[in-house]
N, C-alpha and C positions, 0 to 999 in steps of 0.2 A: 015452875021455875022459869025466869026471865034471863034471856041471855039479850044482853046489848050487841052492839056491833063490836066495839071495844074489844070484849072476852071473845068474840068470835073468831075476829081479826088476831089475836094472840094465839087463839087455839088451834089456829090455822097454820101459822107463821111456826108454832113450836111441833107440831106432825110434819110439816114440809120439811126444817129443817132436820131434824130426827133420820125421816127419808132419807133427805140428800149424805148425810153421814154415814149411814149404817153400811154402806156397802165399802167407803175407804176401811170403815175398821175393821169389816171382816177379812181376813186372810184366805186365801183358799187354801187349797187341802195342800198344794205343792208349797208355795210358799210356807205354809208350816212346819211340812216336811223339810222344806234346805233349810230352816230355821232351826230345826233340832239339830241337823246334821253341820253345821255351821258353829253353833255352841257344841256338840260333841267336839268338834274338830278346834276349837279353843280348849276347852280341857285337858285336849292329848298334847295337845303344844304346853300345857302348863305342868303335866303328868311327865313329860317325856316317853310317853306311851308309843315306843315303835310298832308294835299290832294293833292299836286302836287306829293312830296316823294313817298306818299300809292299808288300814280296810277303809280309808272315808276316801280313798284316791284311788283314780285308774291307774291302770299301767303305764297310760300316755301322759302322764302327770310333767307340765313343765311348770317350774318354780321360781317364779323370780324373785329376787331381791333388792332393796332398793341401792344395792351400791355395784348392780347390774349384772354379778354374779346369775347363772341360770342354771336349774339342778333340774335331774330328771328323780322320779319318785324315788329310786334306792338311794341316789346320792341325799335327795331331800331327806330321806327319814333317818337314814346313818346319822347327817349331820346334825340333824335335829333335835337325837337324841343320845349324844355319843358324851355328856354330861361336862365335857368342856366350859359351858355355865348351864347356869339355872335361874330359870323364870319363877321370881317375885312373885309380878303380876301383870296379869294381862288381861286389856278391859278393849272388847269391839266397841266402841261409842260409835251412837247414830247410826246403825246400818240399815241397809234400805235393801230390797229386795225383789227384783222385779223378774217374772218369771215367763218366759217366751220360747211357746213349745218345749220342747224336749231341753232347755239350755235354761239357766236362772243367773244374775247377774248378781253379783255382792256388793256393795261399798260401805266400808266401813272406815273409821278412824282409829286406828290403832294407837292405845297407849299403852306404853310396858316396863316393864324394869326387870333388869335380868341382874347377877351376880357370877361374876369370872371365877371360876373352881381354882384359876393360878396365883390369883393375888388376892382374890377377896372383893374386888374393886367391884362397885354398883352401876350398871350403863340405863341408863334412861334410853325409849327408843318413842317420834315423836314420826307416826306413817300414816300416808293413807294406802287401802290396797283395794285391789280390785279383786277380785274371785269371779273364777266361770263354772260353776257345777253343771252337770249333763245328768240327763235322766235315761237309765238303758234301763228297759224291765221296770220293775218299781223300784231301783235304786238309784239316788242321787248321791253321785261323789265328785272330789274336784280333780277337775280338768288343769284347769290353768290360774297361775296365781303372780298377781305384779303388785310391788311395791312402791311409793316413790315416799322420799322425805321430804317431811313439811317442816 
């Protein structure tokens, strides 16, 4: 078999770059973790799930919202699920995930649509948020949550 330079120089160039990717795409084991616990914690928001909600958050839970309201965990899960409206849908676009020590950082783009239980009326909601998950033990749950409208 004759190898030129050509096939070489390709063969070389396509193992490099392979390389240089393999390690963005792999996640580590935490970031998988607040990845699962981050979509669980999308479901309970779209569930209205107050036991699923209460267990993906600590007790020091502060919650912001983007029209600057700030809830501490009982108030957040009350409100959250006290069926006043009901979530449509709700879609994290683009989150990113960066995980540093014991602390993991969230951003995401929140799209949603929710339905008012009093009139029927459809509210569109157009966020970005920021999430701070902490890691005690082997559990990752949210600390602190801010919103702002885009």
């Amino acid at each position: 078999m004759t190898i030129n330079r050509r096939d070489l120089a390709l063969s070389t160039f396509a193992i490099s770059a392979l390389a240089l990717s393999t390690p963005a795409l792999a996640a580590s084991a935490d970031e998988e973790a607040v990845a699962k616990q981050v979509e669980a914690f999308r479901l309970a928001q779209i569930a209205a799930d107050p036991k699923a909600l209460g267990a993906l958050c600590w007790d020091e839970l502060s919650y912001s919202h983007s029209s600057g309201k700030v809830e501490d965990k009982a108030t957040f899960v009350t409100n959250a699920t006290d069926r006043k409206s009901t979530f449509l849908s709700i879609e994290y676009k683009d989150p990113t995930i960066k995980v540093v020590g014991p602390a993991a950082i969230v951003r995401f783009h929140w799209i949603a649509e929710q339905e008012m239980a009093a009139d029927g009326k459809k509210v569109p909601t157009n966020l970005h948020i920021l999430m701070n998950w902490q890691k005690r033990g082997d559990d990752w749950k949210l600390l602190s949550r801010a919103a702002t409208k885009l």
